[in-house]
C-alpha positions, 0 to 999 in steps of 0.5 A: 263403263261396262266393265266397271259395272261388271267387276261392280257386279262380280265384287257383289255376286263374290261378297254373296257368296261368302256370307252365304255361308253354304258350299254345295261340295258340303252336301255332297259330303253328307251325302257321301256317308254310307249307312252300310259301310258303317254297319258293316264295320261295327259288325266287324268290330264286334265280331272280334269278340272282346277288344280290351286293350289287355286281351289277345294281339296274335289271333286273326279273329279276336282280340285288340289285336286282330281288331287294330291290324283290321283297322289299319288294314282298312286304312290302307285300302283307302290310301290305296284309292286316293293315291297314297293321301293317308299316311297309315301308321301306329303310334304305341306307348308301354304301360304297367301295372305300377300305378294303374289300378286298371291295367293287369299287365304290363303292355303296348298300348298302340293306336292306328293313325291315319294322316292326311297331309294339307296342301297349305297347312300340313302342320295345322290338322284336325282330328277325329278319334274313335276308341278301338277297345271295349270292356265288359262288366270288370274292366280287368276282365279281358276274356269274356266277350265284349262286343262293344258294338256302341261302346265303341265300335261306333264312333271307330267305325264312324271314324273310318268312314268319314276317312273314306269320304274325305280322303276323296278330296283335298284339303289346306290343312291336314286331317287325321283319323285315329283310333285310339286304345286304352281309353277303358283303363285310364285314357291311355291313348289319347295321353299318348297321341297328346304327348306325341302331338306336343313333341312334333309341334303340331298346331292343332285345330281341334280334336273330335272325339267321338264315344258312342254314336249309335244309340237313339233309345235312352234309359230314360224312356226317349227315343231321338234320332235327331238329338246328340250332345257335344261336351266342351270345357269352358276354358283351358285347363291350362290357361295362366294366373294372368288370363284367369285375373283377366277373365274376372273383368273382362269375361269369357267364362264360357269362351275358351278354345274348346267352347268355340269348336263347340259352336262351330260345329252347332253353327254349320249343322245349323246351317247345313243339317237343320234336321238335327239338334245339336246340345251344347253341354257345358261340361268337359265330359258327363258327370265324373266320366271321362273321354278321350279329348280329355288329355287333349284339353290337358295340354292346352288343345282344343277338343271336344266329345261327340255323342248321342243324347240318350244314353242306356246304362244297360248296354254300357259295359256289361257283360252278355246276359239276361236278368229280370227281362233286361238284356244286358250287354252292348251288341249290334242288335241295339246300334241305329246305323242310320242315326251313326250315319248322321253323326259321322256326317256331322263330323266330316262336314266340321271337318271340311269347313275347318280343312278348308278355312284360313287359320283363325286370328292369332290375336284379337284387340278389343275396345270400347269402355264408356264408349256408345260403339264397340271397336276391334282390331285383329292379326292378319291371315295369311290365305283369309279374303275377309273376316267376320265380326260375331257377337251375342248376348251375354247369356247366349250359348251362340253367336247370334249376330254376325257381320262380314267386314270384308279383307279390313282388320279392324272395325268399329260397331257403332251403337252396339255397347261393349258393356252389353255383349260378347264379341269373336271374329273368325276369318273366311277364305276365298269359298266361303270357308271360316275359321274358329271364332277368336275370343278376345286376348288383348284390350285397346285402351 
């Protein structure tokens, strides 16, 4: 009778811990981020004069390719401290002038990649990407000097960062850490890393693609260090004629892959870094701008940017100067270290709960039409202990309701309509650790 009470006991304390949803090795990770490390990299960026991706690749001091051989140099260092975890390496693609308004001359461009293989899953990875090259006022200009310490000496530097944290621990699934070139003149980068992923087959989870992390005082007149956008498209750019036909009259407008790495990382900021505000933005990028997940959501991927809210136009590629009591150009002086800290934070906390979480269900069913209770059925996942069940209002940006359903892979939530909600389930792991939220994509008659 003691042991039953006991194992009684442990199956409760275990079923606590999962929809707890808090694992302390997360806080150690926020805490890990160094606020000096960061500094001292986007100082190091800008020193390199100008990274435009056309400018110098023989000098030691200056130009994209002083800047890339550093990075890659830093990398390096890292792997050094974790054993060998990180695969360092370049990934290149040739562009020319032909078709390209913003290239003048033909040549390399090249990104810095750093792999850290999964124990479990090492051809599922999550990514996180800062640009390495920067622009002044004509973007063809790739002489004058453009510092680019916001834009994006940031979120590279960023990037790094969270590397040296994370490679410090080990991971199910695999992580990557990309700085990618050419983003100025056309995306070039990531299309190339895109294509490359396509080619090898990788499955990937999500990319991060963080483009200017370090400015709080915005041209609008707001000054937040707490505030910072992420910008997701609704549904994949390459979804087929039978799923928008179904999305007319079964919903998920607002639902696609990209959309649910979207709430995951505002759910565990929520959960772990409440001081901050993340902003869904129901928008692939700003308005008629672009970033470097974009060739990721072309190819079916999910992916989103991470930035900061208020944004100052006069720090954004511009050349140095001074013109009616203005000061132009994207130097050190105008980063927040303290604010890129926190956003670097919340790209190594996403990163962890997703490198430690089972894969997501690869179909989910749903049913319930003029029914009182909605019913769902689910892939099993190879490594899930559990599932959970979320739904929400129609209307809300967030999944609000959620209910853990334990290592069963259907459920019927009687008195909930399905008429009146929108319904995901995600798959937990064995320390609390949850999948993305899947969507719906077959009905149960």
């Amino acid at each position: 009778m003691a042991l039953k009470k006991l194992l009684l006991l442990l199956c409760i304390f275990s079923a606590m811990a999962i929809s707890a949803q808090t694992n302390s090795k997360i806080y150690d990770i926020i805490n890990a981020v160094s606020k000096e490390r960061i500094k001292n990299d986007i100082t190091t960026l800008a020193n390199f004069g100008t990274r435009n991706t056309f400018s110098d690749t023989i000098s030691n001091t200056r130009g994209i390719g002083a800047a890339r051989r550093w990075i890659k140099s830093e990398f390096d260092k890292m792997s050094t401290e974790c054993n060998n975890c990180l695969n360092v390496f370049y990934q290149k693609d040739f562009v020319t002038k032909k078709g390209n308004s913003r290239v003048p001359h033909d040549a390399w461009v090249v990104n810095v990649v750093a792999m850290q293989k999964g124990t479990k899953y090492p051809n599922r990875y999550i990514i996180m990407s800062g640009d390495i090259d920067s622009r002044a006022s004509d973007t063809m200009d790739y002489t004058t000097d453009a510092p680019g310490a916001n834009d994006n000496a940031s979120g590279m530097a960023g990037t790094m960062e969270a590397a040296r944290v994370l490679s410090k621990y080990k991971f199910e699934n695999s992580i990557i850490y990309v700085g990618l070139s050419g983003e100025e003149q056309g995306l070039f980068g990531g299309a190339g890393l895109a294509k490359y992923a396509k080619d090898k087959n990788w499955e990937i989870i999500g990319i991060l693609n963080n483009d200017m992390i370090g400015n709080i005082k915005g041209v609008d007149g707001v000054i937040s260090n707490r505030d910072f956008r992420i910008f997701s498209e609704p549904v994949p750019a390459n979804e087929t004629e039978r799923q928008r036909k179904a999305r007319r009259f079964y919903g998920g407008e607002v639902d696609g892959i990209s959309r649910q790495l979207a709430r995951y990382i505002h759910k565990n900021v929520k959960t772990y870094m409440p001081e901050m505000n993340p902003m869904m933005i129901y928008r692939l990028d700003r308005f008629g701008r672009g970033g470097h997940h974009r060739p990721f959501n072309d190819l079916g991927f999910p992916g989103i940017r991470i930035m900061e809210a208020h944004e100052n136009y006069t720090q954004q590629h511009q050349d140095i100067r001074t013109e009616n009591g203005i000061a132009y150009g994207d130097v050190v002086e105008h980063v927040n270290f303290g604010y890129a800290k926190k956003l670097t934070a919340v790209n190594a906390i996403t990163m962890a709960n997703l490198a430690w979480a089972p894969p997501s269900p690869k179909t989910v069913k749903i049913g319930g039409i003029v029914e009182a209770s909605a019913k769902l059925k689910w892939s099993p996942v190879d490594g899930a202990v559990g599932y959970k069940i979320y739904w929400r209002d129609t209307t809300s940006p967030t999944w609000d309701n959620n209910k853990y359903v334990g290592n069963v892979t259907e459920q019927t939530l009687d008195g909930i309509v399905i008429d009146n909600s929108f319904f995901g389930v995600a798959a937990v792991g064995k320390d609390g650790f949850e999948s993305v939220v899947v969507f719906p994509n077959e009905i149960m008659r």
